[in-house]
Every structure is written in C-alpha cells, then in structure tokens.
C-alpha positions as a Markdown table, in Angstrom:
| # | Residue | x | y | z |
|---|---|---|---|---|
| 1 | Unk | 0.0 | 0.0 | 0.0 |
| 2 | Unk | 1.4 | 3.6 | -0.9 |
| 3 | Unk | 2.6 | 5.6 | 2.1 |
| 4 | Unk | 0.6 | 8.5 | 0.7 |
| 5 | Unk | -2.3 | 6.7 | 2.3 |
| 6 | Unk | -1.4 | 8.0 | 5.7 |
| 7 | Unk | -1.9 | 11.2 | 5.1 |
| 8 | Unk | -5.3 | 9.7 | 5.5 |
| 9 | Unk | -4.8 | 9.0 | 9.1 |
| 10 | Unk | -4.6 | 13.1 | 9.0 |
| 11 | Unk | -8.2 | 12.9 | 8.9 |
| 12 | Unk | -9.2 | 9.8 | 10.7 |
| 13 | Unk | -6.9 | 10.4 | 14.3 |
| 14 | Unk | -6.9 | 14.1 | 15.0 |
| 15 | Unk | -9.0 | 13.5 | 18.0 |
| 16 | Unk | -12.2 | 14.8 | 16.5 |
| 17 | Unk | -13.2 | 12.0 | 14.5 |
| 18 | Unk | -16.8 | 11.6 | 14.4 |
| 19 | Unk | -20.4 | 13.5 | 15.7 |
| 20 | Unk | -22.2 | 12.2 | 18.5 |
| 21 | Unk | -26.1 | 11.6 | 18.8 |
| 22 | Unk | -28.4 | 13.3 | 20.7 |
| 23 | Unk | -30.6 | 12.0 | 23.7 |
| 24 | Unk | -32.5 | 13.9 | 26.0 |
| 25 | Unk | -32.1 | 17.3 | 27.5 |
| 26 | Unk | -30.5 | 15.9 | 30.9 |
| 27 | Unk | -29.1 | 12.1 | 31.7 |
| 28 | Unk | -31.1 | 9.3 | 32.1 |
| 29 | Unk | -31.2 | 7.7 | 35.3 |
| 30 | Unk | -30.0 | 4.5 | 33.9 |
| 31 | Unk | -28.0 | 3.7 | 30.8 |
| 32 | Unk | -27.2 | 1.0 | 29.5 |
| 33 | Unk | -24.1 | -0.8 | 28.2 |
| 34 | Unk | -23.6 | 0.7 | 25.4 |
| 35 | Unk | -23.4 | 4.0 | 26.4 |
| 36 | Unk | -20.2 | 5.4 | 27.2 |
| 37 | Unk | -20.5 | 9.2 | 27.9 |
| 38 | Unk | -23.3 | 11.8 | 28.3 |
| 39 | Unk | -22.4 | 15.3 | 27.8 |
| 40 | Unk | -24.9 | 18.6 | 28.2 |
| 41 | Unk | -27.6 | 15.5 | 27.7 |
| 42 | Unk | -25.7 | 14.5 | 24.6 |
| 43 | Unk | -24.4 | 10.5 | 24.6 |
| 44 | Unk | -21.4 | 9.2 | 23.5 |
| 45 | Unk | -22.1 | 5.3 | 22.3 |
| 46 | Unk | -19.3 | 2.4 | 22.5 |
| 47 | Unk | -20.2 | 2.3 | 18.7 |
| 48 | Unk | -19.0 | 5.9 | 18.8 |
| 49 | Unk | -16.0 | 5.1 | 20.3 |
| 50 | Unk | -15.1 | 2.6 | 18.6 |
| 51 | Unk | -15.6 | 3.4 | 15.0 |
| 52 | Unk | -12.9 | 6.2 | 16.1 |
| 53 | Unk | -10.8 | 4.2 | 17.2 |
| 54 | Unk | -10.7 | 2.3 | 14.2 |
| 55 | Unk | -10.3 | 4.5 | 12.5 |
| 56 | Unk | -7.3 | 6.3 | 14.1 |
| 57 | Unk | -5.5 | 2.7 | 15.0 |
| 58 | Unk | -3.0 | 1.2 | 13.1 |
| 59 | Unk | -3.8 | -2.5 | 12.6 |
| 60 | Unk | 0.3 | -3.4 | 12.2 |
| 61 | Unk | 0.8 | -2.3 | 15.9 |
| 62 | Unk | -1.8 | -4.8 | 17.5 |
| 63 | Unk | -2.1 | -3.7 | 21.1 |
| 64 | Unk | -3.0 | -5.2 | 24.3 |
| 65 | Unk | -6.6 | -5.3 | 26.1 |
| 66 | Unk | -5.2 | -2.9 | 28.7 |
| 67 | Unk | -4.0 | -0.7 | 25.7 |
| 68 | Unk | -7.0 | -1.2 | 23.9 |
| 69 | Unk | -9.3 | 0.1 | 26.5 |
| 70 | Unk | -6.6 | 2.9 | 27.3 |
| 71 | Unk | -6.7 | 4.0 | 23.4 |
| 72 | Unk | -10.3 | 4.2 | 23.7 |
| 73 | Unk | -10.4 | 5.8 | 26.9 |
| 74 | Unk | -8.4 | 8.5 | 25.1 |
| 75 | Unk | -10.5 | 8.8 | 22.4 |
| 76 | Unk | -13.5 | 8.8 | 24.5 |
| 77 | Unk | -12.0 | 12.0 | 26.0 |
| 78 | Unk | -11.4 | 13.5 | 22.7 |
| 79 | Unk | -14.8 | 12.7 | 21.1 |
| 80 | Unk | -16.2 | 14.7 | 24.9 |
| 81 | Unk | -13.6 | 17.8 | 23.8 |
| 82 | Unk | -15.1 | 17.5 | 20.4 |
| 83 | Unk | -18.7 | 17.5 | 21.6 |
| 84 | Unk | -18.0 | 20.5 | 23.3 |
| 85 | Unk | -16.6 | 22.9 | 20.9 |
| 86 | Unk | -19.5 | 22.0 | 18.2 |
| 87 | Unk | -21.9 | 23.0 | 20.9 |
| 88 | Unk | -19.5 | 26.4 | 20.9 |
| 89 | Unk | -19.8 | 26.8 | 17.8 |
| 90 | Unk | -23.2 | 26.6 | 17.3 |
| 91 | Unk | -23.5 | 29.0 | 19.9 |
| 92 | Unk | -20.5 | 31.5 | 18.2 |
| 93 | Unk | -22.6 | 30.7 | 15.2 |
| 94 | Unk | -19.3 | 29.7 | 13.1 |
| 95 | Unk | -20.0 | 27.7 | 10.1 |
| 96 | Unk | -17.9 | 25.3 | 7.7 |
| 97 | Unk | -18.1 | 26.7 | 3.8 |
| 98 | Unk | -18.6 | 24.2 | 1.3 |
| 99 | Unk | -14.9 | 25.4 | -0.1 |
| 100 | Unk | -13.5 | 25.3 | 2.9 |
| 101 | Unk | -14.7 | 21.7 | 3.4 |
| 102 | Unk | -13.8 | 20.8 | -0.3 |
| 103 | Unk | -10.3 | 21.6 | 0.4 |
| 104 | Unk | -10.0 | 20.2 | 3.5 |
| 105 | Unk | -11.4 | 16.7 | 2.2 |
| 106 | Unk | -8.9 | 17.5 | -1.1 |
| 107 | Unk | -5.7 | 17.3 | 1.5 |
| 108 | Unk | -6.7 | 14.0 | 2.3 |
| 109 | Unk | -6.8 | 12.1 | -0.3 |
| 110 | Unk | -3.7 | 14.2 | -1.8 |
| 111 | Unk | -1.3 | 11.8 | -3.4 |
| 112 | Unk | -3.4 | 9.0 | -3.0 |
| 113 | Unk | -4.7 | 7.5 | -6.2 |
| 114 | Unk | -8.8 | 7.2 | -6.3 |
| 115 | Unk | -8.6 | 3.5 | -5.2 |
| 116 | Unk | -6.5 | 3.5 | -3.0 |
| 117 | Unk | -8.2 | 6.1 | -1.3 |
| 118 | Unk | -11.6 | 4.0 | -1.1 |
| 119 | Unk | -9.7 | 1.0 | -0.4 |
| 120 | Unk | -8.4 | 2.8 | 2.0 |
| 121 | Unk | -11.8 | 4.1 | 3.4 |
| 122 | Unk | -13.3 | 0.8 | 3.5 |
| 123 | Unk | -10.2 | -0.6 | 5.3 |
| 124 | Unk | -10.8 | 1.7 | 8.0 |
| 125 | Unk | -14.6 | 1.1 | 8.2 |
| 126 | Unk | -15.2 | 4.8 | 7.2 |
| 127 | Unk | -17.4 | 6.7 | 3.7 |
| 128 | Unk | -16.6 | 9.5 | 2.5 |
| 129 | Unk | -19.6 | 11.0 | 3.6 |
| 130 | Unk | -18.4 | 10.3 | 7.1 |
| 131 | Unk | -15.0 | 11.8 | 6.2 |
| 132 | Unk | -16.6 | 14.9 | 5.3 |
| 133 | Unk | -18.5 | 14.7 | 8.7 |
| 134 | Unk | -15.4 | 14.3 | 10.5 |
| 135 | Unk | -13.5 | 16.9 | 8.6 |
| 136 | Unk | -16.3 | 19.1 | 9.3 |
| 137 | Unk | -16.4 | 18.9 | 12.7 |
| 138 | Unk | -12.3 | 19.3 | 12.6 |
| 139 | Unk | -12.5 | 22.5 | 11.0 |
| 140 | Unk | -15.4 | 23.9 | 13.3 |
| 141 | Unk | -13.6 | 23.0 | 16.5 |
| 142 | Unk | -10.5 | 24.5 | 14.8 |
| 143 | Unk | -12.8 | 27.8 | 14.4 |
| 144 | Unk | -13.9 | 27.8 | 17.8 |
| 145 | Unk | -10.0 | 28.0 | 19.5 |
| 146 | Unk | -9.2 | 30.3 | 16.7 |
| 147 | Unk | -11.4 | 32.4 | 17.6 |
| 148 | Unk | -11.5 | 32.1 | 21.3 |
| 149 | Unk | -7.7 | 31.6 | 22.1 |
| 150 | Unk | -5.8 | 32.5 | 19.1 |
| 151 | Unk | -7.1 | 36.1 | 18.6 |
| 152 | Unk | -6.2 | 36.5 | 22.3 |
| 153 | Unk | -2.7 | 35.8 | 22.4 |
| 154 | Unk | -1.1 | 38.7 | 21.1 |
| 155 | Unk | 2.4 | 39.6 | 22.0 |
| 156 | Unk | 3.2 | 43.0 | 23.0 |
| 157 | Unk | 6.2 | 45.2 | 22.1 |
| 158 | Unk | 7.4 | 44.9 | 25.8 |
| 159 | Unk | 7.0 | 41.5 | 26.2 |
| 160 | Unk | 9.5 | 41.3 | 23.2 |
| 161 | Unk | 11.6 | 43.6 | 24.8 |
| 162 | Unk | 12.0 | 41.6 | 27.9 |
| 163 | Unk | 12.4 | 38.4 | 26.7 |
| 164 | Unk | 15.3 | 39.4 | 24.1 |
| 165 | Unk | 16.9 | 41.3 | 27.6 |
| 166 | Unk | 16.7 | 38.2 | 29.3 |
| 167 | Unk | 18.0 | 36.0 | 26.5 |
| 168 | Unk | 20.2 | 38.3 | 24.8 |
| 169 | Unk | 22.6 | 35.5 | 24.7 |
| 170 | Unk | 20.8 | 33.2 | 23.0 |
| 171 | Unk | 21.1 | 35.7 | 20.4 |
| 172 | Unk | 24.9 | 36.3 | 19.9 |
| 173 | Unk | 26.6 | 34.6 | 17.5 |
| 174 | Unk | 30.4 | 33.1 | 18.1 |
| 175 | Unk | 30.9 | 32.6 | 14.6 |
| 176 | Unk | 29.6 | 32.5 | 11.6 |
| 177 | Unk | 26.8 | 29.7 | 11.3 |
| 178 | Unk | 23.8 | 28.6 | 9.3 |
| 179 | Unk | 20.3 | 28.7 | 11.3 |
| 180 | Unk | 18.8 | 25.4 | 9.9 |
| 181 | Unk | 15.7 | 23.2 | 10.1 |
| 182 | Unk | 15.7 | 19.8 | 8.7 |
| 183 | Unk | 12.1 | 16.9 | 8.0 |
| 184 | Unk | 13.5 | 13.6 | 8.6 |
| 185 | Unk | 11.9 | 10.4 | 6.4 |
| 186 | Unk | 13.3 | 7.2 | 7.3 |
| 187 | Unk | 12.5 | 3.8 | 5.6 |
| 188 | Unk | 12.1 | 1.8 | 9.0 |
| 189 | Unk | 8.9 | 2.0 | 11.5 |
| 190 | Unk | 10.0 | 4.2 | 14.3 |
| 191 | Unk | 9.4 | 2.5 | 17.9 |
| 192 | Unk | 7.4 | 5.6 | 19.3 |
| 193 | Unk | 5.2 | 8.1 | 17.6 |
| 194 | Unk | 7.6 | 10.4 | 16.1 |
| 195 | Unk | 5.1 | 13.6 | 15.1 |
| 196 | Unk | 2.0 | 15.1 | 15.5 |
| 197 | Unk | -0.2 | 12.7 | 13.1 |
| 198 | Unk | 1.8 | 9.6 | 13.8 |
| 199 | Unk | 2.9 | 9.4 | 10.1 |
| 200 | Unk | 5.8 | 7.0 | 9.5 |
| 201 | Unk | 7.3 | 5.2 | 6.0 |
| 202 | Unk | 8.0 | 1.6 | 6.8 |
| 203 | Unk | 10.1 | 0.7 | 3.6 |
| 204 | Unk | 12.7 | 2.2 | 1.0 |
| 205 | Unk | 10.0 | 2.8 | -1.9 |
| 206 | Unk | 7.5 | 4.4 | 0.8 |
| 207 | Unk | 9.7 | 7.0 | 2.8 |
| 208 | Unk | 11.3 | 7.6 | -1.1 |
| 209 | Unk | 7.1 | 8.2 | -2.0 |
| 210 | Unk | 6.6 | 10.7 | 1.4 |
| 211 | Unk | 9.7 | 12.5 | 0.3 |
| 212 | Unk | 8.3 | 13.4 | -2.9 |
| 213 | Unk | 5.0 | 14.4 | -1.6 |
| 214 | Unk | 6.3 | 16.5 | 1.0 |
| 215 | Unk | 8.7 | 18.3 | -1.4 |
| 216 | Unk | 5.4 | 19.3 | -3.7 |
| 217 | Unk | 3.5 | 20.4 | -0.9 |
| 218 | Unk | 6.7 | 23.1 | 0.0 |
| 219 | Unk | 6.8 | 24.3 | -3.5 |
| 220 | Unk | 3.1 | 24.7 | -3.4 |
| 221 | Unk | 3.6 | 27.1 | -0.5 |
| 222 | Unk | 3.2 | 24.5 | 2.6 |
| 223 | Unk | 5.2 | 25.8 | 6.1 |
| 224 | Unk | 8.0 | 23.8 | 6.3 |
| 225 | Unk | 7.5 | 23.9 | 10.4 |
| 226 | Unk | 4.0 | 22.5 | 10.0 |
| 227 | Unk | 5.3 | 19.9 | 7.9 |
| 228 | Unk | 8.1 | 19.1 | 10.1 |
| 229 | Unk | 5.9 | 18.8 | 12.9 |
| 230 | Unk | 3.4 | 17.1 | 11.4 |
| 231 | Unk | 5.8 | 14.5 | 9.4 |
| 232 | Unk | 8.9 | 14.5 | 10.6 |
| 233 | Unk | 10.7 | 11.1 | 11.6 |
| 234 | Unk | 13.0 | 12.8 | 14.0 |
| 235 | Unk | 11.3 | 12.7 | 17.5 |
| 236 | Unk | 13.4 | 15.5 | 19.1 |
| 237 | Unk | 13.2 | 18.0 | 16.2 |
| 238 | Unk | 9.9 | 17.8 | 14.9 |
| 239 | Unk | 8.8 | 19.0 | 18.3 |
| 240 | Unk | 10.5 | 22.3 | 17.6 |
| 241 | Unk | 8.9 | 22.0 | 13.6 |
| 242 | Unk | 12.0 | 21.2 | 12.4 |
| 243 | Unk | 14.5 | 24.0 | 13.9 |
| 244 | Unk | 17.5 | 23.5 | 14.5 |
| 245 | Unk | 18.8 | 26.5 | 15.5 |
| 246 | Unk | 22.2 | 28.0 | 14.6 |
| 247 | Unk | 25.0 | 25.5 | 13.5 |
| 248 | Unk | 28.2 | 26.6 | 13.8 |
| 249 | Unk | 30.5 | 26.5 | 10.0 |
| 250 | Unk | 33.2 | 24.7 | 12.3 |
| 251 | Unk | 30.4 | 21.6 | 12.9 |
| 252 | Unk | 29.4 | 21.9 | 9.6 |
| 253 | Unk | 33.2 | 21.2 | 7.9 |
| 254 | Unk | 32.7 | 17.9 | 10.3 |
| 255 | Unk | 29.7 | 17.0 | 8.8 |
| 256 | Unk | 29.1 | 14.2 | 5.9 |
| 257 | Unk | 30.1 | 16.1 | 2.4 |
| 258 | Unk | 26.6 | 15.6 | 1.4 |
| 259 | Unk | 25.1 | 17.4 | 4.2 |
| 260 | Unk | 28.1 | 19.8 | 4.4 |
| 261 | Unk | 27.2 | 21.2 | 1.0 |
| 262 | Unk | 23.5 | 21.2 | 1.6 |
| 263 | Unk | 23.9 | 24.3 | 3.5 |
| 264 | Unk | 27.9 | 26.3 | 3.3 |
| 265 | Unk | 27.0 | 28.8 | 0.7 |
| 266 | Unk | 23.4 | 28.3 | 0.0 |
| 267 | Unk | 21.2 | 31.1 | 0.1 |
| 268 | Unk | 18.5 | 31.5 | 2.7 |
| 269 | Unk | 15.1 | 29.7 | 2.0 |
| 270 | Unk | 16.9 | 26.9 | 0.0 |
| 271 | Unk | 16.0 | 23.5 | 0.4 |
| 272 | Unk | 17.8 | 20.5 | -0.3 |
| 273 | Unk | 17.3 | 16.6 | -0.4 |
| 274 | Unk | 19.9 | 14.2 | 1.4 |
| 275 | Unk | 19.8 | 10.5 | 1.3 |
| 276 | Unk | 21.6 | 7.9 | 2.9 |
| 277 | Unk | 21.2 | 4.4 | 3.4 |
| 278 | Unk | 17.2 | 4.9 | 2.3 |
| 279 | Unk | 16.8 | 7.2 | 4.9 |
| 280 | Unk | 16.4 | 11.1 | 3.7 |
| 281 | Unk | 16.3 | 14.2 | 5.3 |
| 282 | Unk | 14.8 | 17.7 | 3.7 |
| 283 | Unk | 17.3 | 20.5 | 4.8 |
| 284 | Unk | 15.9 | 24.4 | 4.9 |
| 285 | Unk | 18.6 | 26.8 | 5.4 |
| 286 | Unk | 16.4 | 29.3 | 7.4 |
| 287 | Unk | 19.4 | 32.0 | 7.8 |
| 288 | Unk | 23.1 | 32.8 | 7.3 |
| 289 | Unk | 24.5 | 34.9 | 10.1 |
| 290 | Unk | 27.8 | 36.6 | 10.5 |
| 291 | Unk | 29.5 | 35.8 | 13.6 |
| 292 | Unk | 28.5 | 39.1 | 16.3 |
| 293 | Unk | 25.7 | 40.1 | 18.4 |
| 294 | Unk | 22.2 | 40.2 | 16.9 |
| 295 | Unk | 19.6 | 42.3 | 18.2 |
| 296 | Unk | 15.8 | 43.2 | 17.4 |
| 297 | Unk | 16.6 | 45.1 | 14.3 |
| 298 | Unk | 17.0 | 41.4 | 13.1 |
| 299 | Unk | 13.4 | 41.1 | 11.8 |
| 300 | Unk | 14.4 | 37.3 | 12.3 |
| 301 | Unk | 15.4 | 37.5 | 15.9 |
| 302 | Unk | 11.8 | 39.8 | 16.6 |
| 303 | Unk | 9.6 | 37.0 | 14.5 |
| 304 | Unk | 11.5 | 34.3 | 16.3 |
| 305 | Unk | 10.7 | 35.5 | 19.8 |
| 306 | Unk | 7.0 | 36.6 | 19.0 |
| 307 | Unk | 6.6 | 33.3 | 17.3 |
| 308 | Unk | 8.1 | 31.7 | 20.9 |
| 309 | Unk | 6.3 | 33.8 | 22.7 |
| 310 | Unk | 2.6 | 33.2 | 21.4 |
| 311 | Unk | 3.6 | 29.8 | 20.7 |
| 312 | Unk | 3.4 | 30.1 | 24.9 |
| 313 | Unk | 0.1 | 32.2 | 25.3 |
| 314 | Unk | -2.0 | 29.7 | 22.7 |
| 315 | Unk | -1.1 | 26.0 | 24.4 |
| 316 | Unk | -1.5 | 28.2 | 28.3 |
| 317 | Unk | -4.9 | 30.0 | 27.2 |
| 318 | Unk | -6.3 | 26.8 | 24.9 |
| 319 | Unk | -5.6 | 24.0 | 28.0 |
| 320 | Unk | -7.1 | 26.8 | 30.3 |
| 321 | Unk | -10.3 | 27.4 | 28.0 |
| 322 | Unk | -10.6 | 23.3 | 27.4 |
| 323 | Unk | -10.4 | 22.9 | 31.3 |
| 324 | Unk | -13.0 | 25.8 | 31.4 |
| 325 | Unk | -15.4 | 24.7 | 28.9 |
| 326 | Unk | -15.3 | 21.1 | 31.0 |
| 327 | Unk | -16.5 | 23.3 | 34.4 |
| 328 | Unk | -19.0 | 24.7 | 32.7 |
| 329 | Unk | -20.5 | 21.1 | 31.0 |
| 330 | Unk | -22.4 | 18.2 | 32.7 |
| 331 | Unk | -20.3 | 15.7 | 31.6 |
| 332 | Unk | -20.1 | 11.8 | 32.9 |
| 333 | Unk | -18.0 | 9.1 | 31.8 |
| 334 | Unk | -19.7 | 5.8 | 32.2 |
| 335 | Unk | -16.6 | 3.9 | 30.2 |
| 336 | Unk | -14.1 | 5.1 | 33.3 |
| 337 | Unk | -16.5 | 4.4 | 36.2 |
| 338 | Unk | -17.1 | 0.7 | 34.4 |
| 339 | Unk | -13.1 | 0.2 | 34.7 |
| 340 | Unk | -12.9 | 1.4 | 37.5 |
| 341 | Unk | -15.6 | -0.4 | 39.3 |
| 342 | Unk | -14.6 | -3.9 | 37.3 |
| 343 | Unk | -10.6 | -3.4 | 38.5 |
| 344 | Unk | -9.9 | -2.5 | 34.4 |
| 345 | Unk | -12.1 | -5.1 | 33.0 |
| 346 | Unk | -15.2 | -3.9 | 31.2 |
| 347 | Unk | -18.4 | -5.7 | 31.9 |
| 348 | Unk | -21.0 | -5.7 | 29.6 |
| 349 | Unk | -23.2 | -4.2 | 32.3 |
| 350 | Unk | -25.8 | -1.0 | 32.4 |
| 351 | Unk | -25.1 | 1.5 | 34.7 |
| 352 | Unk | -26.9 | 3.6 | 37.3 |
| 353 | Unk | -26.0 | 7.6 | 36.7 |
| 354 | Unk | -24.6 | 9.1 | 39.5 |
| 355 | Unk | -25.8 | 12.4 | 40.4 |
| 356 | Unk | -22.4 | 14.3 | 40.2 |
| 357 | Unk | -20.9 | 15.9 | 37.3 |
C-alpha cells in the first residue's frame, strides 16, 4: 500500500473524528451498556467510540486489552472535547463553507490514487460522507479556538523587549553559522510516535514516495514547520517544527560532504534533499549569520521571539479554555466508572448515573 495513504490517518486520528447523537435534554437515570458518555444530555455510544478508534489505529501495531481500553479511553476524551466545541460553535454561530470543506477533504486524499483512497476508506470502516463529517467537525472546533484563544494571544512590544533582555545571549553569534531546520523520512517503523499525526514510512520505496510528496507540498507554498511537525521522523526536532537553530560552519566542515554542501553557501530559503542508506532528510537553510551580536533590528530574531512567545500564550490560554469549557458542562463518563468499578475489565453491564458531574 502507498505511504501517501497515511496522510489519511490526517483525517481519521486528530482526535475529533466523528459527531455524537443526541438524547435527551438531561441524563437518564440508567444507561445501558452501550453508552459510554453523556455530555450537556448528549451520549457518546461504544459504537462511537469505537468506529474512532478504528479509525485512528493502526492495525500493524496490535495492542494489548489494557492498551485497547486505554486507546479508547483517550479517544472517548477526545470525542467529549469534540462535543464541546461543536456546541461552541453553534453558539459562536461559526459555520464550515462548502470550499473550505472541499479543500479540506482534497488534502486528504492528496497523493493518493482514487482507489486506493476507497480502499483505504473501506479498510478503516469509514465513507466519504463520514470523512466529510469528520473533517467538518475538525474545522469547526479549529474555528472555535481560533477564535477564542488564538485572537487572544497577542504579543506586546514589551513583552518582546524583555524576553530578548533576558536572553540576549541566545542571540549572539560566536561565529559564523547557518540557522537550519531539517524533516527527517526514514524507511524503517519508528518504535514511538515520532510527530504530531503519527505518520511513519515503513520501507525504502515508501519513505522515497513521502519525500516526494512533502517536497510538492513546500513548492506549493506549505510551512515547512508545519510539515516538520506534522511529518517529521525525527522525534526531538519535529517537536520544535523542524529547527535546528544555529550551526556553527566549524560543525558543519565535520559533517558528511553531502550534508556539508546542503547548507555552506546556500542562500536563505533553500531547500535540499539528502539521502543515505534509504533514509532522507529535507534540509531548509532558514538563515546565514555573521559571527556578532544580533539584536531586534533582526526582523528574524523579533519573528523568532514573538513566534516563541505566542507559541506560549496559545497551548497556556487553549488548556485553560478546554479545562473551562469542562467546568461549565455536565459531563459523565460511564466507560471510566465501568473500569474502575470492574478493577480494568469492562463488563457488559448498564449502569446507574450518579448524580455528580
């Protein structure tokens, strides 16, 4: 199977996978098995659960019954999250547009031949009306931290200030060096999820196929740290999008030739392939920099630490908004009291509500 299909997985394990039904206006006084969740009187079935996690899982890492029901548990939590900022959103009155829906379906299937794609979809128990669904929902509860958390975490001129004051040698150059970010691909399966959508080439001709599709996507215009973060290989990097900082021309001259000339003398912005041994990594040379102090004239040094900076503000203000969204919701998880209750097994039992949140 082409590893262009996981950029399907995009789509199908971004924690907000699929709608869930409505019941009543407030929770029942008994439920029964199947019901895993209620949340502002809205359930959350097993089925819901686990069509998502079907959909998200990767059938060549078979797991365990204890990390089954943990995977699930997880997802339950995200479908609750989910269920939340749709009920925001109606509220905020934010709406989907058919082309922004379009495009959004578009991405995933990029690459991926027609049947594959539905060969795909059917492997993973999933339409493409239900894709839509799910995409839909994505985008909405996208919307709703956009709007709620991202347009609130501005960085102020003083803030700037302070932080270059504080870190002013962070910011001073030794000698002359190339600031660098790099997208590793490798051709082996990693042993721990290496990015943010858990994308990884298993063989030569795959990683050699998510190379070439990640190259298109930077010459149409793609961020190469959303990229890197989203497909890197390289667990440590991709957590920073790719950056690698400053790199002295002294390590350079001690790196392999092939990396060595990916970078002395190329021009910013430049991006270059290198391969070894199947594996491949995408070089950008961000910057060049002269050896000496750099200050906020640098329009690099000021988008560097207002990027950092609001990078701060949006994961602080969207885990405080979640959390707050959460105190304001009836929510109750029948899947964690049935664990608990059963010592980690889960009977096939219905289930009294309790009269707590």
């Amino acid at each position: 199977m082409p590893k262009a299909i996981t950029l399907l997985a995009v789509a199908l394990s971004s924690g907000f996978l699929t709608a869930c039904r409505s019941t009543s206006a407030t929770a029942p006084a008994a439920v029964s098995a199947d019901t895993w969740a209620v949340v502002n009187g809205k359930t959350i079935s097993r089925q819901d659960v686990d069509r998502a996690f079907r959909r998200s899982q990767n059938p060549a890492q078979p797991l365990s019954e204890e990390e089954t029901l943990t995977a699930k548990l997880n997802v339950l939590d995200d479908l609750v999250t989910q269920q939340l900022l749709l009920a925001k959103a109606a509220q905020l009155k934010l709406e989907v547009t058919p082309a922004e829906l379009d495009a959004a379906y578009n991405d995933a299937k990029k690459n991926i031949p027609d049947e594959a794609f539905q060969q795909e979809l059917a492997r993973r128990g999933i339409s493409a009306t239900e894709l839509r669904d799910g995409l839909r929902n994505e985008l909405l509860a996208r919307k709703v931290i956009t709007q709620e958390v991202g347009a609130k975490a501005a960085v102020t001129e003083q803030e700037i200030n302070d932080f270059f004051n504080a870190n002013r040698a962070q910011f001073n150059i030794p000698e002359e060096a190339y600031h660098l970010a790099q997208l590793v691909v490798t051709p082996v399966r990693e042993p721990q999820q290496t990015n943010r959508r858990g994308d990884d080439a298993t063989t030569p001709e795959a990683a050699a196929a998510k190379v070439q599709a990640l190259l298109e996507r930077l010459k149409a215009g793609a961020s190469f740290a959303e990229l890197a973060a989203d497909y890197s290989e390289d667990p440590e990097s991709s957590q920073r999008g790719g950056d690698l900082g400053f790199v002295p021309v002294s390590r350079l001259k001690q790196a392999p030739p092939a990396l060595r000339d990916a970078v002395i003398n190329k021009p910013a912005g430049s991006v270059t392939v290198v391969s070894q041994n199947g594996a491949h990594t995408i070089v950008l040379v961000v910057a060049h920099e002269s050896a000496g102090q750099r200050d906020l004239s640098n329009p690099e040094v000021r988008e560097q630490i207002t990027q950092t900076l609001r990078n701060r503000k949006e994961q602080l203000l969207r885990a405080a908004y979640l959390a707050s969204l959460r105190n304001d919701a009836q929510v109750t998880n029948y899947l964690a009291s049935r664990l608990v209750a059963s010592n980690g097994k889960l009977p096939n039992l219905p289930l009294t509500a309790p009269g707590a949140k």
